[in-house]
PADREN-753657 format. One line per 4 residues: number of its first residue (from 1); their letters; for each residue x, y, z of N, C-alpha, C. Coordinates in pm, whole numbers, always signed. Example, Ala and Ser with C-alpha at 12.3 -4.5 7.8 and 13.67 -1.06 7.14 Angstrom:
1> AS> +1319 -569 +780 +1230 -450 +780 +1320 -330 +780 | +1285 -225 +708 +1367 -106 +714 +1290 +3 +787
//
This chain:
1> XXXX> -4799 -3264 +2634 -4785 -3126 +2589 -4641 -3080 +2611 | -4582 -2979 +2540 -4452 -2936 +2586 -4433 -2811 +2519 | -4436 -2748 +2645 -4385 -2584 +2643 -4289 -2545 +2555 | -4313 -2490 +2486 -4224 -2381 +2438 -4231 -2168 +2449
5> XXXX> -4127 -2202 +2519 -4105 -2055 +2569 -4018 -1942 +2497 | -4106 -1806 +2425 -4086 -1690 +2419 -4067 -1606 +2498 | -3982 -1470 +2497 -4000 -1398 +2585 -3948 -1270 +2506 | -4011 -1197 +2558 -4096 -1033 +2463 -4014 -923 +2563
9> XXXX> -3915 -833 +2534 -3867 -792 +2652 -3861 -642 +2550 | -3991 -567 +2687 -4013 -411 +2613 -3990 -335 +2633 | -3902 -222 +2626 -3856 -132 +2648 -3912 +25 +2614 | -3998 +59 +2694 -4104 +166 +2647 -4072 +267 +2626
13> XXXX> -3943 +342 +2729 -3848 +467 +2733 -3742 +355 +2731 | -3614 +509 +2737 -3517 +491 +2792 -3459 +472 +2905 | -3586 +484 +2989 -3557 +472 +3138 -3640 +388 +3188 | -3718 +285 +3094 -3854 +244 +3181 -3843 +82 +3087
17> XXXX> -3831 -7 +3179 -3837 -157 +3084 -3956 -221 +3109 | -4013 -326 +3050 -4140 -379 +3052 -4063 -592 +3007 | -4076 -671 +3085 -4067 -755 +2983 -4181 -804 +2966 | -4235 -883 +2865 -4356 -980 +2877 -4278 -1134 +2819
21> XXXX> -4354 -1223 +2919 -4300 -1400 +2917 -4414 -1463 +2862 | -4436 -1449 +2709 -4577 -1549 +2660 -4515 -1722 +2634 | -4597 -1751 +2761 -4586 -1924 +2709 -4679 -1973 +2652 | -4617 -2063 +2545 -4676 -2119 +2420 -4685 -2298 +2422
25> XXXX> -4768 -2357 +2408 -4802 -2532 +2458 -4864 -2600 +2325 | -4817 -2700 +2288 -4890 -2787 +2228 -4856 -2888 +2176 | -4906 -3000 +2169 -4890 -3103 +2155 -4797 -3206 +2048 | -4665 -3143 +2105 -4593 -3223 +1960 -4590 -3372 +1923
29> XXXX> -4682 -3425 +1996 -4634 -3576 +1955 -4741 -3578 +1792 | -4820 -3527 +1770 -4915 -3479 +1661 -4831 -3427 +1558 | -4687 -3344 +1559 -4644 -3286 +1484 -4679 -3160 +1489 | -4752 -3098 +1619 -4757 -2953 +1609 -4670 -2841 +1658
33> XXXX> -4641 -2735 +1617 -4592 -2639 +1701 -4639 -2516 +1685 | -4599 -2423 +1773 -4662 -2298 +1798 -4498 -2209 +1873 | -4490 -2063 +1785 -4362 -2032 +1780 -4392 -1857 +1784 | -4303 -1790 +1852 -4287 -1664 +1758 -4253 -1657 +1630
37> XXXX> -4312 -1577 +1574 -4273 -1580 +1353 -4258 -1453 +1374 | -4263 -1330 +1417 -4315 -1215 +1345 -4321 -1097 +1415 | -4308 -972 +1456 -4363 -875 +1454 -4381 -723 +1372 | -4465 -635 +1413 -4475 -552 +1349 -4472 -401 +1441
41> XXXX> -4446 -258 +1357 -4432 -141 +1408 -4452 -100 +1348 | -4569 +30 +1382 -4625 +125 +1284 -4611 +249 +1402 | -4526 +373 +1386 -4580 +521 +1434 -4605 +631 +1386 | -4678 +681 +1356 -4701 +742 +1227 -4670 +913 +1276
45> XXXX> -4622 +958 +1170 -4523 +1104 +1238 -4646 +1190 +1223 | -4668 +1288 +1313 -4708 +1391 +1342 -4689 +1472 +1251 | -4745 +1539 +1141 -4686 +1601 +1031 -4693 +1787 +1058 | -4803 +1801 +1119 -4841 +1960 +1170 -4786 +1977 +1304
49> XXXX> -4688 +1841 +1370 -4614 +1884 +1471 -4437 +1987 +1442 | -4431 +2058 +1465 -4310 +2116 +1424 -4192 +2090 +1588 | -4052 +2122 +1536 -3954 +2113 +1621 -3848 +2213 +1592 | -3798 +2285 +1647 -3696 +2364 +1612 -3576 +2355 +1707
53> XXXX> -3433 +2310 +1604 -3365 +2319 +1651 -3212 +2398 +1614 | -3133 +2429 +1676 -3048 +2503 +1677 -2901 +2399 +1649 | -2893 +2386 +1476 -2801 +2361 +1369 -2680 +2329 +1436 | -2621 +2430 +1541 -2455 +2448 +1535 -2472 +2355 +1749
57> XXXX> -2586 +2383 +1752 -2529 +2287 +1894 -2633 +2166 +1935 | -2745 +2185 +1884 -2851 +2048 +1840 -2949 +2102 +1978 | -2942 +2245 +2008 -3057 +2272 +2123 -3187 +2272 +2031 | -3277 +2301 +2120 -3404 +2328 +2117 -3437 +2504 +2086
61> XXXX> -3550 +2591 +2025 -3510 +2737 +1994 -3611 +2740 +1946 | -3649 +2899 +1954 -3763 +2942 +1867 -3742 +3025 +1782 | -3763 +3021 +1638 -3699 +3129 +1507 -3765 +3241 +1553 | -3842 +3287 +1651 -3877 +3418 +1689 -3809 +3506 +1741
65> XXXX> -3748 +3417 +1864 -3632 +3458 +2006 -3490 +3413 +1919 | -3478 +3337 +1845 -3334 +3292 +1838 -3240 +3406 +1749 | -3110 +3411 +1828 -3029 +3506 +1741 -2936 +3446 +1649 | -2951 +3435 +1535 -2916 +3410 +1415 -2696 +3403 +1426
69> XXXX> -2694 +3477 +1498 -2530 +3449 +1523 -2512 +3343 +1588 | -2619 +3279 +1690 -2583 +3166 +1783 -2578 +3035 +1707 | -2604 +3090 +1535 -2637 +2913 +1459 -2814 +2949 +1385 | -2787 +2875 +1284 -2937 +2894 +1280 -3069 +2803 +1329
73> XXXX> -3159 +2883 +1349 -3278 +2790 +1415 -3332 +2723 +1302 | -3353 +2619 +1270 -3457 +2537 +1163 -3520 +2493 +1251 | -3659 +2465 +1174 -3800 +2379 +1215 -3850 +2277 +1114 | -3879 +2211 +1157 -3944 +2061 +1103 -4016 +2005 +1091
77> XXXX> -4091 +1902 +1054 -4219 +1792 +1117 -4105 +1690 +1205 | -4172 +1679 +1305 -4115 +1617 +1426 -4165 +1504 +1395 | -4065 +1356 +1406 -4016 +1280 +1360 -4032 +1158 +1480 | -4047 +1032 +1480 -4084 +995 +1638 -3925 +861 +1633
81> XXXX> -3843 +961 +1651 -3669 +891 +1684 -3693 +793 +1817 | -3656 +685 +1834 -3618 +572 +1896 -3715 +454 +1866 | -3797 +454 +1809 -3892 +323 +1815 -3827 +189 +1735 | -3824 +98 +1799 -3782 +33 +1678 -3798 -136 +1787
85> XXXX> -3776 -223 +1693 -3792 -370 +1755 -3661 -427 +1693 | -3573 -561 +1754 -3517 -607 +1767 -3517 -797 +1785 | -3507 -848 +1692 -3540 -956 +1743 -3397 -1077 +1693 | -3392 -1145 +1755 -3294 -1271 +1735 -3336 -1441 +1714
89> XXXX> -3274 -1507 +1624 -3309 -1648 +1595 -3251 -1714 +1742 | -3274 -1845 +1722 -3169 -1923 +1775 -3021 -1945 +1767 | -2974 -1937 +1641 -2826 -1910 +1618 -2792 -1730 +1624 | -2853 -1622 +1734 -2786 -1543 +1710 -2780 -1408 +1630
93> XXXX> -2821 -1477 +1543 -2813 -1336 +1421 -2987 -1282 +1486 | -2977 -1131 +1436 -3079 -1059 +1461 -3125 -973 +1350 | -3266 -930 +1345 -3294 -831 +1229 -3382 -716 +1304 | -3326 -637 +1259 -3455 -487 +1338 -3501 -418 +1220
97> XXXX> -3634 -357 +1303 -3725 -295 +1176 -3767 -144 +1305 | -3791 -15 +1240 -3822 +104 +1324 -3959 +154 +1265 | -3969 +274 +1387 -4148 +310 +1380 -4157 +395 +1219 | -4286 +372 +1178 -4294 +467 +1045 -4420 +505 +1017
101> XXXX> -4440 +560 +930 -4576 +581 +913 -4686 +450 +867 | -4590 +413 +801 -4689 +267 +724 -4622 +103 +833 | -4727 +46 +855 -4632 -101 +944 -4514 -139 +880 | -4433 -144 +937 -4317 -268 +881 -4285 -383 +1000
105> XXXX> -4265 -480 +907 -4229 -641 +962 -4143 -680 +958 | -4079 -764 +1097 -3941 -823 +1092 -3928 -886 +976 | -4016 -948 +893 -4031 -1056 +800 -4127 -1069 +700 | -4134 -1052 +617 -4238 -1073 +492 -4398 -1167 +553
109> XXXX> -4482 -1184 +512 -4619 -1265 +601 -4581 -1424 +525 | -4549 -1390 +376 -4435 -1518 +299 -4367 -1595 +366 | -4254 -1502 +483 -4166 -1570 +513 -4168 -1595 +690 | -4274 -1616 +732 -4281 -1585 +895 -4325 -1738 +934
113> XXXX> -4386 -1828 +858 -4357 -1928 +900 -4234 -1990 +907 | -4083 -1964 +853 -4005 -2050 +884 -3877 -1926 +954 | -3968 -1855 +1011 -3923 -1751 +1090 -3954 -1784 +1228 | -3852 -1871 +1297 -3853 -1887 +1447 -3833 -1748 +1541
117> XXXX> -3824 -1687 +1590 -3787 -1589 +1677 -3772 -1639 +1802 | -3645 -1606 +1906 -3622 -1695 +1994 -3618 -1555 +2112 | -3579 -1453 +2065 -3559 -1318 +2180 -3622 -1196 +2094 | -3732 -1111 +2173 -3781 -1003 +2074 -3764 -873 +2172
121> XXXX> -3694 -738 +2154 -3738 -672 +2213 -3793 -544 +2166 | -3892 -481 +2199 -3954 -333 +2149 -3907 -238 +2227 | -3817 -133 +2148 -3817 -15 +2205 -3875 +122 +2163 | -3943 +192 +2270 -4028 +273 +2211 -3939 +365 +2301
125> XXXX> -3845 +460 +2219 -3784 +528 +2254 -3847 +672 +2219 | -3932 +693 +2156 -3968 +818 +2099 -4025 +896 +2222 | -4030 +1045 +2235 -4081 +1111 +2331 -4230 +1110 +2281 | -4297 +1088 +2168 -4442 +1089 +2161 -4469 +958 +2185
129> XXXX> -4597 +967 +2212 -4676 +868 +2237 -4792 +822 +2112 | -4815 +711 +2033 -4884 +682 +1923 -4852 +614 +1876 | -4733 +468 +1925 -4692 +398 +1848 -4772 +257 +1854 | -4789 +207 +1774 -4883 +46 +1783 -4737 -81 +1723
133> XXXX> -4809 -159 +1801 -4705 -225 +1748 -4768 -414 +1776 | -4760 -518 +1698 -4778 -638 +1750 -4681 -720 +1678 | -4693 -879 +1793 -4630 -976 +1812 -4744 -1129 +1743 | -4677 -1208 +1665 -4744 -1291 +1628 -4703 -1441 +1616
137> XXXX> -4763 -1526 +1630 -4748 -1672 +1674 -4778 -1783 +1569 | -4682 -1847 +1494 -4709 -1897 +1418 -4737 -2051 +1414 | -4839 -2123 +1394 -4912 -2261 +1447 -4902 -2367 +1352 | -4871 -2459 +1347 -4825 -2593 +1253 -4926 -2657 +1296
141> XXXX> -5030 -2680 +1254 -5154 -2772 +1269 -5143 -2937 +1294 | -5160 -3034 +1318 -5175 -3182 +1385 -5139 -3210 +1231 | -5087 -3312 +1220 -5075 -3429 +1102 -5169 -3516 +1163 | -5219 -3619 +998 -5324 -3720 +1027 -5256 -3797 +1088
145> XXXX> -5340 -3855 +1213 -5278 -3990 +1280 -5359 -4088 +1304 | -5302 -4224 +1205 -5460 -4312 +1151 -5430 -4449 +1256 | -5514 -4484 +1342 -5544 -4550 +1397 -5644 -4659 +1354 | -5562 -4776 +1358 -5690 -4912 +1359 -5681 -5008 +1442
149> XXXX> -5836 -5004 +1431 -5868 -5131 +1561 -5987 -5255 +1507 | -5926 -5374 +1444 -5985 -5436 +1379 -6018 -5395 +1233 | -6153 -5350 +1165 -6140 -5330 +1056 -6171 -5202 +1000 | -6143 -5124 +1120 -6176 -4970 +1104 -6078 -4901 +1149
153> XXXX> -6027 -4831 +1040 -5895 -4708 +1087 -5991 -4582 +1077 | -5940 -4452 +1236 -5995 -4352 +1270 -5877 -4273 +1253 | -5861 -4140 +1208 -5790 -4082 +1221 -5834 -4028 +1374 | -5743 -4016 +1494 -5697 -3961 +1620 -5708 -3804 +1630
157> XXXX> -5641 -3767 +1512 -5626 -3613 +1551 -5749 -3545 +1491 | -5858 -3599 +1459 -5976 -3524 +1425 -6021 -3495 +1577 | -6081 -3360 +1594 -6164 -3342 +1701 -6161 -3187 +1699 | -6212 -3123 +1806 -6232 -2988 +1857 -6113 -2926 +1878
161> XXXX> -6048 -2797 +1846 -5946 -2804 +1904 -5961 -2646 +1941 | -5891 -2642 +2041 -5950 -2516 +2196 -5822 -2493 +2170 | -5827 -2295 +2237 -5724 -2212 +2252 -5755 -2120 +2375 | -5655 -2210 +2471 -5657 -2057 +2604 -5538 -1990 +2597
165> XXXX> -5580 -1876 +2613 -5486 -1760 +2598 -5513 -1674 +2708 | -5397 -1606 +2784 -5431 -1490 +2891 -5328 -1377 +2888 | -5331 -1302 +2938 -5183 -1176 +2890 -5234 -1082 +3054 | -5164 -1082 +3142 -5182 -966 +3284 -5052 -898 +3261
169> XXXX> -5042 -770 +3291 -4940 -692 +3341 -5036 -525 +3367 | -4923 -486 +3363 -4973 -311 +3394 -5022 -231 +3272 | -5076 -143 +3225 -5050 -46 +3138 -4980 +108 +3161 | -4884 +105 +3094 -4802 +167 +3140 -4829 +335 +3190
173> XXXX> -4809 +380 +3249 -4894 +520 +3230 -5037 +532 +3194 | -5111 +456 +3162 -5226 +393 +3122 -5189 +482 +3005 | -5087 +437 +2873 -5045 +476 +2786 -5117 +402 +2662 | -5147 +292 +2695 -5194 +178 +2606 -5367 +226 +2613
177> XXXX> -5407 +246 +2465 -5566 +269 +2420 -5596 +164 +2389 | -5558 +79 +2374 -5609 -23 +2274 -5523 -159 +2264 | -5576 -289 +2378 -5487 -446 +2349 -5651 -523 +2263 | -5544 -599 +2223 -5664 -701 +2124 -5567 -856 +2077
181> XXXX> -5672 -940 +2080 -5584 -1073 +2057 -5675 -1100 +1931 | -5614 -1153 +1809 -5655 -1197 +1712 -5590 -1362 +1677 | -5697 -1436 +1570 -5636 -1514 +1495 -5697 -1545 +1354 | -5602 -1602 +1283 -5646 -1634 +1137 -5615 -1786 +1128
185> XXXX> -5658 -1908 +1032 -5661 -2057 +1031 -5694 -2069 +908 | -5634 -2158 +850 -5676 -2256 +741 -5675 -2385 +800 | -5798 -2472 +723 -5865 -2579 +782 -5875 -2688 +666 | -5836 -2824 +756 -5880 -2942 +607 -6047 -2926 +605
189> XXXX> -6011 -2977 +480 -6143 -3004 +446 -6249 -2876 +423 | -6178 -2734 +396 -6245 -2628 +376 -6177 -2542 +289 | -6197 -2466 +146 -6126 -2422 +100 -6010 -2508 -17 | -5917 -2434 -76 -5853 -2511 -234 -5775 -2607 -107
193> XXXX> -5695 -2559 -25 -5591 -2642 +25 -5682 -2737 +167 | -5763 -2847 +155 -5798 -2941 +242 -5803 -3006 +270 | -5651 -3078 +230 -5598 -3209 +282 -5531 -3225 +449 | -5511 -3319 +496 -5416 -3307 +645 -5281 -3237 +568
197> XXXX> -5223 -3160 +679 -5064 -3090 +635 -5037 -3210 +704 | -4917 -3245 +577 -4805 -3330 +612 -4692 -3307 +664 | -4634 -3386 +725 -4480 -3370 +782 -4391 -3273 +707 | -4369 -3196 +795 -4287 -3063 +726 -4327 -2978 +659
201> XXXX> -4484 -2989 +624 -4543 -2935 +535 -4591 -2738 +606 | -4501 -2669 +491 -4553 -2525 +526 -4642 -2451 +447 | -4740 -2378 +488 -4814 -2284 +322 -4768 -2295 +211 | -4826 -2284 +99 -4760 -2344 -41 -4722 -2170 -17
205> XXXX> -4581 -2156 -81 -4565 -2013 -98 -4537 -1945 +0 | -4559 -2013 +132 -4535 -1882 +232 -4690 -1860 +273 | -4763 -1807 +222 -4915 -1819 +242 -5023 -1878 +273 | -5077 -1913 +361 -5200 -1994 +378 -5340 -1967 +396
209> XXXX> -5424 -1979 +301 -5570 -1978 +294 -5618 -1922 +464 | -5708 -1837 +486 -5766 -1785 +585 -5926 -1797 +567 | -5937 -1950 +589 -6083 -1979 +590 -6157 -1983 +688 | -6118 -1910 +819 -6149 -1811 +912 -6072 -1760 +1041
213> XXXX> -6142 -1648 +1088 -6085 -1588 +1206 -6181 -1498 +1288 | -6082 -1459 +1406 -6188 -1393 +1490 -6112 -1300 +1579 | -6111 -1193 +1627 -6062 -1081 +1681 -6136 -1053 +1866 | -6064 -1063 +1951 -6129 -1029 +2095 -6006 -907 +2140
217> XXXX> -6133 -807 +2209 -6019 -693 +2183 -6043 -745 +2384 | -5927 -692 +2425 -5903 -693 +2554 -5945 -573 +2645 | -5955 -434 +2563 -5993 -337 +2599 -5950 -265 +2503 | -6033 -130 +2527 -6037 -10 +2348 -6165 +4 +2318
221> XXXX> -6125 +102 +2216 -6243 +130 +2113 -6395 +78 +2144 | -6390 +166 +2275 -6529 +200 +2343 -6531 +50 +2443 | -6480 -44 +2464 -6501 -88 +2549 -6477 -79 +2728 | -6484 +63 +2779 -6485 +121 +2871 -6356 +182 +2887
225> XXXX> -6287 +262 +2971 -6215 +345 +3062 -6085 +250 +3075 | -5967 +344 +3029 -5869 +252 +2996 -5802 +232 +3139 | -5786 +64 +3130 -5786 +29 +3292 -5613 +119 +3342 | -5566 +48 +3454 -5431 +59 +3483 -5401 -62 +3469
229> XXXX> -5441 -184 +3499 -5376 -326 +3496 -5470 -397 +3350 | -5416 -474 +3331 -5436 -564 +3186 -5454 -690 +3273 | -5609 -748 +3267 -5605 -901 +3314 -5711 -945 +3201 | -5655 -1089 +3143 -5690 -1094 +3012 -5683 -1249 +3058
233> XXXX> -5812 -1339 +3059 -5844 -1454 +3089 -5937 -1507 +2947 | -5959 -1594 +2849 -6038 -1694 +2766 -5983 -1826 +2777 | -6082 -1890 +2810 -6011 -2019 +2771 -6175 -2127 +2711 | -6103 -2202 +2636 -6132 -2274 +2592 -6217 -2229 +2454
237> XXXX> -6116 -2114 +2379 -6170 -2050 +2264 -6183 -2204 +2141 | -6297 -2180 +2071 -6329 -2323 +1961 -6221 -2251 +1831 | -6173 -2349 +1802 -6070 -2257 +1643 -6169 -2342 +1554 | -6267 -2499 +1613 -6357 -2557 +1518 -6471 -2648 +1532
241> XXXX> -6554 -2626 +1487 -6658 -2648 +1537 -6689 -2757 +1491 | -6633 -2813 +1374 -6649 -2925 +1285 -6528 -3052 +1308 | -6514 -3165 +1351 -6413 -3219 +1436 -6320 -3273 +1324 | -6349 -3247 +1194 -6294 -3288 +1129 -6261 -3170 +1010
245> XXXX> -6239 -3087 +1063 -6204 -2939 +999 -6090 -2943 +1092 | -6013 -3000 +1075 -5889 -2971 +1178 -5831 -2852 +1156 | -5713 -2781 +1235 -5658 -2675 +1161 -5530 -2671 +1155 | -5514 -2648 +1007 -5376 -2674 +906 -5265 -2589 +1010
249> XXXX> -5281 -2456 +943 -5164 -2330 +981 -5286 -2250 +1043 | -5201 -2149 +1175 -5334 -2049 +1215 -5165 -1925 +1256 | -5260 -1836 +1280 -5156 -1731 +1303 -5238 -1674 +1415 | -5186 -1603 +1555 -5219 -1555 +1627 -5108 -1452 +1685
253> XXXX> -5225 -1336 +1691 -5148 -1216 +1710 -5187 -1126 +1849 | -5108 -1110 +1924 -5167 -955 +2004 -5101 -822 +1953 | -5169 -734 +1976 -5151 -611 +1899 -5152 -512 +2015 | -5096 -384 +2035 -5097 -297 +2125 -5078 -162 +2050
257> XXXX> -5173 -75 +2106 -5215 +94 +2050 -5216 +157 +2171 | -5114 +293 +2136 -5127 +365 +2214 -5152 +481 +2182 | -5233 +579 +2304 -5263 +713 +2289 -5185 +783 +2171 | -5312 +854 +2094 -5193 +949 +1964 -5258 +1091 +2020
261> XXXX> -5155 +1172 +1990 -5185 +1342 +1967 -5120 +1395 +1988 | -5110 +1552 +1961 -4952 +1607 +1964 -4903 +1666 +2064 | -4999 +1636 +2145 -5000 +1673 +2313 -4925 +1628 +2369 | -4941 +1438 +2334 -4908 +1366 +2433 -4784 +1336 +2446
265> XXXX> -4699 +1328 +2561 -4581 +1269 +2561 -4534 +1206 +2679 | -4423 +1092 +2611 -4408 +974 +2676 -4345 +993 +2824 | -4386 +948 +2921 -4378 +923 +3083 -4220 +834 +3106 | -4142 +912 +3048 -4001 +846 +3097 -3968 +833 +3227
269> XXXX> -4020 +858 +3362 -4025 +815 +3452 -4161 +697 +3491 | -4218 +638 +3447 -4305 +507 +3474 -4260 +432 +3527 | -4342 +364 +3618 -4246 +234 +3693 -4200 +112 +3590 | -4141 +53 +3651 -4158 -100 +3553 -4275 -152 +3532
273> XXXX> -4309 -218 +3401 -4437 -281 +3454 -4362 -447 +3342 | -4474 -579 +3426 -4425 -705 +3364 -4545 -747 +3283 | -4525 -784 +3187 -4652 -879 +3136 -4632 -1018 +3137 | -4711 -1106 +3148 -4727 -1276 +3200 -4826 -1314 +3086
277> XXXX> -4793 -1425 +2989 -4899 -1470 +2981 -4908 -1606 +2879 | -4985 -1673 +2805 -4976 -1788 +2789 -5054 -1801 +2635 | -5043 -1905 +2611 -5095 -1921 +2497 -5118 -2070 +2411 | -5226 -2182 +2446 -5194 -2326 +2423 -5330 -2366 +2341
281> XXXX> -5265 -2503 +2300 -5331 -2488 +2161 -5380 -2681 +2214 | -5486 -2727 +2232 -5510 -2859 +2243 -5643 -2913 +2218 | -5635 -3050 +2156 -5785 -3093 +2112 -5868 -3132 +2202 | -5962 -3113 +2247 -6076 -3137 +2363 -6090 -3318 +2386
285> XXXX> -6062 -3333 +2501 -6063 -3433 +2541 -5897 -3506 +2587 | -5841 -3402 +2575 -5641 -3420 +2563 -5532 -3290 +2617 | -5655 -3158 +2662 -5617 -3081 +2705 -5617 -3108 +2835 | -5444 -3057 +2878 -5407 -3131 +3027 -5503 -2987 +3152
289> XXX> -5483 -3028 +3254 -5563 -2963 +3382 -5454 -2848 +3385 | -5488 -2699 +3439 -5451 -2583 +3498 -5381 -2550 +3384 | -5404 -2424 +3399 -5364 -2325 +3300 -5316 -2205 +3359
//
């Protein structure tokens, strides 16, 4: 097996950092890998929130109290200024995308497989609180590897293939409503595209068939009382049940939602908090000990 290491470094305020270290494992002698490709940011503006500010010196004011000689007061829909993500290749260059009403992606879903990401960071600079935002992992499935012994060749890389995944850190302010780990897979032998992926071989197009998936929320949407700490243990999730449904391309994502309303606002004094966590991809019977 051989590690390959991401690291997610979040910046929640301006005064408050978070990093998270997801390690990622799998078996390249197969031809597989497993990578950052991707993230996304959605905050959607408060539209019946108003702001008023004062034109000639950029204060804060109310068109009730304000005296019209000091500058004029305008009001607005309040706008959620600082959110935005940051991410860098290996050579360096970087692309950023900011919070909006509708998601936007470092990268097209086309173009995220040959989208390595080597440094990502989120800053949620906005004084509201409501921004969601996820990180996603892009998976190069086993090439056939044909083995013979006398007068029978087996392909090797057919079998079960298991996904442990874990994610611990804090929630920040217990700011976070809502973590969830997802994935999507295309599989040989299921669907138009069900041959073994070959060497080098990426989605025709950018795209790959999603001939299934499955969603485990970590906490949210009624699954009890939003903790203070995040401890997030599965292992030995099946991506197949069929040993010869191997899986081509899979995409795996965690996603994070936080508290919305026009109440709420962001805890620029929070402590630090770290997130830890892992993410490995191996066929049963070849998956190494401790996790």
């Amino acid at each position: 097996m051989k590690n390959l290491v991401g690291v997610l470094i979040l910046l929640f305020s301006f005064a408050t950092r978070a990093e998270v270290n997801i390690q990622t494992a799998v078996d390249n002698t197969t031809g597989e890998e497993l990578f950052l490709c991707n993230a996304s940011l959605r905050h959607s503006i408060l539209q019946n929130e108003q702001e008023c500010l004062n034109l000639e010196n950029g204060e804060y004011c109310s068109p009730q109290t304000a005296d019209p000689k000091k500058g004029p007061c305008v009001c607005r829909s309040k706008t959620n200024y600082g959110d935005q993500i940051l991410a860098w290749d290996n050579q360096g260059d970087y692309k950023s995308i900011i919070g909006a009403n509708d998601w936007n992606n470092l990268v097209e879903s086309s173009l995220m497989f040959k989208n390595k990401v080597n440094r990502l960071e989120i800053l949620l600079g906005s004084e509201n609180l409501g921004a969601e935002y996820a990180v996603r992992f892009c998976y190069l499935g086993s090439q056939e590897v044909l083995q013979k012994q006398g007068t029978v060749t087996t392909d090797i890389s057919q079998g079960k293939y298991l996904v442990d995944v874990s994610l611990a850190g804090g929630n920040y302010s217990q700011a976070l409503d809502k973590v969830s780990f997802a994935y999507q897979c295309d599989y040989r032998q299921r669907g138009g595209q069900s041959a073994p992926r070959r060497k080098n071989e990426l989605p025709s197009g950018g795209v790959f068939e999603k001939d299934d998936s499955a969603e485990s929320t970590i906490f949210g949407n009624g699954s009890g009382a939003r903790p203070g700490a995040i401890n997030f243990l599965q292992k030995a999730i099946s991506l197949n049940s069929i040993t010869a449904q191997v899986p081509r391309f899979c995409v795996f994502e965690f996603k994070f939602k936080e508290l919305s309303g026009k109440s709420l606002g962001r805890n620029i004094n929070a402590s630090q908090v770290n997130f830890t966590g892992k993410l490995r991809i191996c066929k049963q019977g070849t998956c190494p000990s401790g996790f």
